[in-house]
C-alpha positions as CSV (number, residue, x, y, z in Angstrom):
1,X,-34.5,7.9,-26.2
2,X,-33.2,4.4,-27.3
3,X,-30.2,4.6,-27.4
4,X,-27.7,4.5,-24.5
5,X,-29.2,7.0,-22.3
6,X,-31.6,4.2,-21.5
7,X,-29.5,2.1,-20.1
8,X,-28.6,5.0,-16.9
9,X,-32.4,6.3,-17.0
10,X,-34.4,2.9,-16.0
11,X,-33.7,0.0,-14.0
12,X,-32.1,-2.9,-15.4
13,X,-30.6,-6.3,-14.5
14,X,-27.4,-5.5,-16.5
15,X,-25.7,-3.3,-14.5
16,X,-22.5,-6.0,-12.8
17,X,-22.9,-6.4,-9.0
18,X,-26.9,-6.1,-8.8
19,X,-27.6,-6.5,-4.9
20,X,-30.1,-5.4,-2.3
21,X,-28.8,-2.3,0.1
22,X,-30.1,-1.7,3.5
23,X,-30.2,1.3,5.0
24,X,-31.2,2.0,9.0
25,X,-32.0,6.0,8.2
26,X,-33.5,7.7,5.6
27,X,-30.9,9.8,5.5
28,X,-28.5,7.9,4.5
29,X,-30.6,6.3,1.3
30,X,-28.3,7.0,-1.7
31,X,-29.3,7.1,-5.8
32,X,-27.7,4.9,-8.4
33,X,-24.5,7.3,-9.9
34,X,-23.6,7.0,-13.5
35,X,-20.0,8.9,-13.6
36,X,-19.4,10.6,-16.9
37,X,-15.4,11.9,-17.7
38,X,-14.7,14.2,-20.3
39,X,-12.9,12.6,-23.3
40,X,-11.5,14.0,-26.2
41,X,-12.1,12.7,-29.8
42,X,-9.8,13.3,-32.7
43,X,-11.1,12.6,-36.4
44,X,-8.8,12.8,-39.3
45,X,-10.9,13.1,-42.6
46,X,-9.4,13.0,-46.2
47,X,-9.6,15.9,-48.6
48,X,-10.2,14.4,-52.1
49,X,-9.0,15.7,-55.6
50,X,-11.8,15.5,-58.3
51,X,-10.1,12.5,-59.8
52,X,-11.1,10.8,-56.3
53,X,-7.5,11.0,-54.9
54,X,-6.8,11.6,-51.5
55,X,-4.5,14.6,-51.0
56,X,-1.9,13.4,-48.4
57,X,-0.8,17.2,-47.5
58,X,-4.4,18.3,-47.3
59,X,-5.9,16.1,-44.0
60,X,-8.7,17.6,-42.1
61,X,-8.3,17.4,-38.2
62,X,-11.4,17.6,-36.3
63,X,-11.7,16.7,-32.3
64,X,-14.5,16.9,-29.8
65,X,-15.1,16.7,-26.2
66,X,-17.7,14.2,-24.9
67,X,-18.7,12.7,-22.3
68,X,-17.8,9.0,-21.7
69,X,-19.5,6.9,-19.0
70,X,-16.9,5.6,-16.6
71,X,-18.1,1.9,-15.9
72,X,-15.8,1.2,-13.4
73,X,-16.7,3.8,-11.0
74,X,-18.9,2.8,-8.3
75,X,-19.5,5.9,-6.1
76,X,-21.7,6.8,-2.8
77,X,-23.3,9.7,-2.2
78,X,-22.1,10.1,1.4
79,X,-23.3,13.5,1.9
80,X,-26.4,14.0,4.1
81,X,-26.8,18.1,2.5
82,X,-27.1,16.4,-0.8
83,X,-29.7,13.7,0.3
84,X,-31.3,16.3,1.8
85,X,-31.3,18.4,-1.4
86,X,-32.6,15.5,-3.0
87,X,-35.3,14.4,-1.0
88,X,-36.6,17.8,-1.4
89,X,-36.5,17.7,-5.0
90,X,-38.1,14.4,-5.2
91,X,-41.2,15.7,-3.0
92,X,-41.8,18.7,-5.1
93,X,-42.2,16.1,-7.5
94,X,-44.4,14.2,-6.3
95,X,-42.7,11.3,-5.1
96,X,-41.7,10.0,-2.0
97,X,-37.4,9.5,-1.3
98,X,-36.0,6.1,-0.7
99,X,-39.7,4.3,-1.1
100,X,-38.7,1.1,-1.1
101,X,-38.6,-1.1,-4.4
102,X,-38.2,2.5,-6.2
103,X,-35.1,3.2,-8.4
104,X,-33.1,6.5,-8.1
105,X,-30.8,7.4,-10.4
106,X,-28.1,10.0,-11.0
107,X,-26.3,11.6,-13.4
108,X,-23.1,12.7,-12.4
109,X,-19.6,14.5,-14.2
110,X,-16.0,14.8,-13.0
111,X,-12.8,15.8,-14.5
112,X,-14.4,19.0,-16.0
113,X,-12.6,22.3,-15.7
114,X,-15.0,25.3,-14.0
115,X,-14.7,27.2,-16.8
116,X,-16.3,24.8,-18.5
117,X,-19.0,24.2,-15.6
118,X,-19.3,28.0,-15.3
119,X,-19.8,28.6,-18.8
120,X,-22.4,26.5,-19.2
121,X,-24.1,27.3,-16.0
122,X,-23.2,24.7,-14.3
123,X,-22.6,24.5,-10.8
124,X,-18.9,23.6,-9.9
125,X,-17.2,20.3,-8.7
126,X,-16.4,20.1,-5.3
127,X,-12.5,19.6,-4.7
128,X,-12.2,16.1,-3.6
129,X,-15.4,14.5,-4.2
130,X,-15.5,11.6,-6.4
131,X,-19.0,12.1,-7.5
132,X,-20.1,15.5,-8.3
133,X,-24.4,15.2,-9.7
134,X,-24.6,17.7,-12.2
135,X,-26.3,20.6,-10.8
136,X,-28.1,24.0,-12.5
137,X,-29.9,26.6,-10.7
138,X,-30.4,24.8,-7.9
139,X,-31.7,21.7,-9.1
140,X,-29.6,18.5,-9.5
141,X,-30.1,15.6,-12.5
142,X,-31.4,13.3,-10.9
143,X,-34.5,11.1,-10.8
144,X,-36.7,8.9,-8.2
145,X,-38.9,6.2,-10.0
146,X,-41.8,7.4,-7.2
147,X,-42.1,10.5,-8.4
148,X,-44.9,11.1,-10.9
149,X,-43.5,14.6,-12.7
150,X,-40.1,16.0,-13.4
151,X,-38.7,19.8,-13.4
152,X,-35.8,19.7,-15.8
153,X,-32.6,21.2,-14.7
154,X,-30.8,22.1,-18.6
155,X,-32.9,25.1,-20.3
156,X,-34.6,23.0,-23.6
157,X,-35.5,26.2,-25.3
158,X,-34.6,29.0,-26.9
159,X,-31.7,29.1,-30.3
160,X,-28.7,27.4,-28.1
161,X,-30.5,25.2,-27.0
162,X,-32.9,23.3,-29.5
163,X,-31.5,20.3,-30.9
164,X,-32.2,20.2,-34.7
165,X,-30.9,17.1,-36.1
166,X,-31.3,15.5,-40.0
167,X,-34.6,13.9,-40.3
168,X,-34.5,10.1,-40.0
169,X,-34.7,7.9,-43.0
170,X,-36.5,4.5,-43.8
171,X,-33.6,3.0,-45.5
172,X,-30.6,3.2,-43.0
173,X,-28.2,2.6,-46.2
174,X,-29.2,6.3,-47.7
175,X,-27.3,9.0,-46.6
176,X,-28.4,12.0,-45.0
177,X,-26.7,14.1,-47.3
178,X,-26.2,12.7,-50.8
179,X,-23.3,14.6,-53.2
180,X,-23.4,14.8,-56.8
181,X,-21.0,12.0,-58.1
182,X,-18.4,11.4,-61.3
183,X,-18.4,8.4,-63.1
184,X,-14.9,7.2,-64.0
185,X,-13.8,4.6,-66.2
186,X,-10.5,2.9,-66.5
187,X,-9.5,-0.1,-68.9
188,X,-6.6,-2.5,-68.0
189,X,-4.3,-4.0,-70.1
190,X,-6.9,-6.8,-71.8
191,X,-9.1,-4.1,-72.5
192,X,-11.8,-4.7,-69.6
193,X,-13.8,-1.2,-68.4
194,X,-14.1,-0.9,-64.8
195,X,-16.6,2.2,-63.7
196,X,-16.0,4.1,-60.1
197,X,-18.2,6.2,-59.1
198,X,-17.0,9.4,-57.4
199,X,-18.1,12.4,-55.4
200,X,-17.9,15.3,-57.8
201,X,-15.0,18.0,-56.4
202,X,-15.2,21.3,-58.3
203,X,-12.6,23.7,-58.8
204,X,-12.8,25.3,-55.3
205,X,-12.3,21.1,-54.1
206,X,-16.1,21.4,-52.7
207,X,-18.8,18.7,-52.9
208,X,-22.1,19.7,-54.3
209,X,-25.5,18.5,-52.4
210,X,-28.3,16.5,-54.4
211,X,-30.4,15.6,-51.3
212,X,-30.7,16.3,-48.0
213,X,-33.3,14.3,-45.5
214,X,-34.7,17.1,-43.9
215,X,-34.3,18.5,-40.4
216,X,-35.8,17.1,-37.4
217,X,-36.5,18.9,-33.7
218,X,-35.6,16.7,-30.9
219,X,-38.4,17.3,-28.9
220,X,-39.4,17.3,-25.1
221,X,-42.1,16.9,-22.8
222,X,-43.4,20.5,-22.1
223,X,-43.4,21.4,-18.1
224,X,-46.8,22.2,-18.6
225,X,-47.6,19.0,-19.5
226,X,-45.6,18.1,-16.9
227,X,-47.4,20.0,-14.1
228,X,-50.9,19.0,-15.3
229,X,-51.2,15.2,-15.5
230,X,-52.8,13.8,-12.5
231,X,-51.2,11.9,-9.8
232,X,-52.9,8.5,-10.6
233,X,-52.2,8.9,-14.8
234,X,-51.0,5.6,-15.5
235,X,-48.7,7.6,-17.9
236,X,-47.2,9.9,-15.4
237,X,-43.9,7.9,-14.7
238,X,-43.6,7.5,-18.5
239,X,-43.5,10.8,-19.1
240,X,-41.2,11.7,-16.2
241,X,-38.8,9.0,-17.5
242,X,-38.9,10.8,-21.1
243,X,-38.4,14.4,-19.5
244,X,-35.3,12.3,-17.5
245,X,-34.0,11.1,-20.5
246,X,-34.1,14.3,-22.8
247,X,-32.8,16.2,-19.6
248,X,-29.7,13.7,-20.0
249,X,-29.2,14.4,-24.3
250,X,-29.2,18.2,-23.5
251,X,-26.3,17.3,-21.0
252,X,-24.6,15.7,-23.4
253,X,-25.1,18.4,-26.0
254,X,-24.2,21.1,-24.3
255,X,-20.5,19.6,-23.2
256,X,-20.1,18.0,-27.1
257,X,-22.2,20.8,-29.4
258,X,-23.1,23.8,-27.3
259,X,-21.5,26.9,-26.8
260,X,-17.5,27.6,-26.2
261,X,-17.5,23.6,-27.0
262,X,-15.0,22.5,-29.6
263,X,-17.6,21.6,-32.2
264,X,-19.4,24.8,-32.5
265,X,-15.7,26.9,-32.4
266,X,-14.9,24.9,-35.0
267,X,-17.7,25.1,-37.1
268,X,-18.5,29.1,-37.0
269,X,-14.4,29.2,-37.7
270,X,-15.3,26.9,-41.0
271,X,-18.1,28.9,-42.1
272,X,-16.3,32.2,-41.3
273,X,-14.2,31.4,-43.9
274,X,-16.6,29.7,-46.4
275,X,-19.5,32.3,-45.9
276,X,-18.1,34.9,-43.7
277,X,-20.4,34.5,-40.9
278,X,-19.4,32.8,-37.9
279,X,-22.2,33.7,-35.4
280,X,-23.9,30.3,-35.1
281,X,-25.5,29.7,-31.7
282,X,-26.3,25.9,-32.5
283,X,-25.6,23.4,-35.3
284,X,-29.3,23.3,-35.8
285,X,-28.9,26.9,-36.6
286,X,-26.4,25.7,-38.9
287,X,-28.4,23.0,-40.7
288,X,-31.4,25.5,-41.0
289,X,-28.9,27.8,-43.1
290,X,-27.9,25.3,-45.6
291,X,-31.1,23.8,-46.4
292,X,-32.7,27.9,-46.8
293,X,-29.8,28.1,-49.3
294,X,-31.8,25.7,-51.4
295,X,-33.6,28.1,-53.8
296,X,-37.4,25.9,-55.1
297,X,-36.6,23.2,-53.0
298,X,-39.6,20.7,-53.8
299,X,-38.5,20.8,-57.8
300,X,-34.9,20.6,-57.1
301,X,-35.7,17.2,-54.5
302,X,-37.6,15.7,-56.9
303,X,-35.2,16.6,-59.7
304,X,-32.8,15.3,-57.7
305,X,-31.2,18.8,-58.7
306,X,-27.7,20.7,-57.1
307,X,-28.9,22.2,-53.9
308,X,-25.8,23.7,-52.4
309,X,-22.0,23.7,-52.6
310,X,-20.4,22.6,-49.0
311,X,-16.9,22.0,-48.5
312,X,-15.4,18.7,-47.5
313,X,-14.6,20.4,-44.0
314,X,-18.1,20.9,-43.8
315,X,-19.6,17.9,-44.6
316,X,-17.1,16.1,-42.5
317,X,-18.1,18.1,-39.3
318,X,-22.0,17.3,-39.9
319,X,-20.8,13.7,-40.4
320,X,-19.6,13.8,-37.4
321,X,-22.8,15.2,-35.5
322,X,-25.4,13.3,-37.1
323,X,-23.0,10.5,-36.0
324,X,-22.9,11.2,-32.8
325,X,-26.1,12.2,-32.2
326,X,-28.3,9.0,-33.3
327,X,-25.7,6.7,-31.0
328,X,-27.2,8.7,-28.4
């Protein structure tokens, strides 16, 4: 990861009010907290005529839930069950709890209903805490810099889960998605031509596709992996750290773009009534379907041919993830 998910999973001088802690019992040795509150989002996209006009009666709404880092909060992990917990889960990782000079870190989420928690298998926030370390099957999100391997506590496979994003380009000025555009010119009154250039809008006000970058699998260090590298690998922290971090993203994209979130509602809602299918388990899933829509794709790339029609809903709600998803 480099984006800011780095900044919670590794030590750093940045964090305000750096100190040394002493502790006279082990345990009573607490990790670093990063609080996370749910926040709601709300985009407002413009629907466009095919002369490039926005349509004032015709706004998309769109709104997500993520998660936000609260930087004021400054929390400690005061119970000695939890420490407990976590000591245990730092030895079956082969690390040793509160080593001194080692950072611990983490991850924790208040503010969400248990619905939500539940629905996502999470376990549920304790009445009254003010950190509650997200939690799943027993094992917490959280990390010791001592230990050399890492169990992750989100599932990373199966369809729900994978993260499929749109494939990184060289050129950051190209869009992921390029439309099919109209070329419009106008003259004023001393007869000068001025040419804009428009996104095509066909009868049924969708865009039409001329490129799309490709789809990418946000990957993850395997547990096998995990469970075979030796104890004195000089890249055994490394790797822990990158499980860590990807352990983080699939937090974050279950609350934003997993199931019963917002997002995916709204997007099997969309394509119920542009496809009539609305049974989407992931906007990779999603992504997958539009680009096998493209019928001899390496001709029609080269080309730089129509691939597919999308509405503007559509191609504002994958705006949106793609969006999200590379601040992350």
């Amino acid at each position: 990861m480099t984006g800011c998910i780095q900044s919670f999973v590794l030590k750093t001088s940045a964090n305000v009010g750096n100190s040394i802690e002493f502790y006279r019992n082990e345990a009573d040795i607490a990790p670093k907290v990063s609080t996370f509150k749910l926040e709601n989002i709300s985009n407002t996209i413009n629907k466009y005529d095919n002369k490039g006009q926005a349509l004032s009666d015709s706004k998309i709404e769109l709104s997500i839930d993520v998660l936000k880092q609260d930087a004021d909060a400054n929390v400690l992990v005061d119970s000695r069950e939890i420490i407990k917990k976590l000591s245990t889960q730092t030895k079956e990782n082969k690390g040793e709890y509160g080593k001194s000079g080692q950072f611990m870190t983490a991850i924790s989420v208040v503010g969400v209903e248990d619905s939500k928690l539940s629905n996502l298998g999470y376990q549920a926030n304790v009445a009254g805490k003010k950190y509650n370390i997200v939690e799943k099957n027993g094992r917490f999100l959280f990390r010791s810099e001592d230990a050399k391997s890492y169990k992750y506590t989100n599932e990373l496979t199966g369809p729900e889960n994978e993260i499929v994003i749109l494939t990184y380009l060289p050129d950051s000025s190209k869009d992921f998605i390029q439309l099919k555009k109209d070329k419009e010119e106008t003259k004023d009154a001393n007869g000068k031509v001025t040419t804009k250039t428009l996104n095509n809008v066909d009868a049924d006000s969708k865009y039409t596709a001329t490129f799309i970058s490709g789809l990418q699998k946000v990957d993850f260090v395997t547990e096998e992996k995990l469970n075979t590298i030796s104890d004195d690998g000089v890249d055994s922290k490394s790797l822990a750290n990158r499980a860590y971090a990807r352990d983080i993203l699939q937090t974050f994209y279950n609350y934003t773009f997993g199931k019963d979130s917002k997002f995916l509602n709204e997007l099997n809602k969309t394509t119920q009534e542009e496809y009539g299918k609305n049974d989407f388990q992931s906007v990779g899933q999603y992504l997958q379907f539009l680009v096998n829509k493209i019928e001899n794709k390496e001709n029609k790339l080269k080309d730089n041919q129509d691939l597919f029609k999308l509405s503007q809903k559509e191609y504002g709600l994958i705006g949106i993830y793609q969006n999200l998803m590379i601040t992350w």
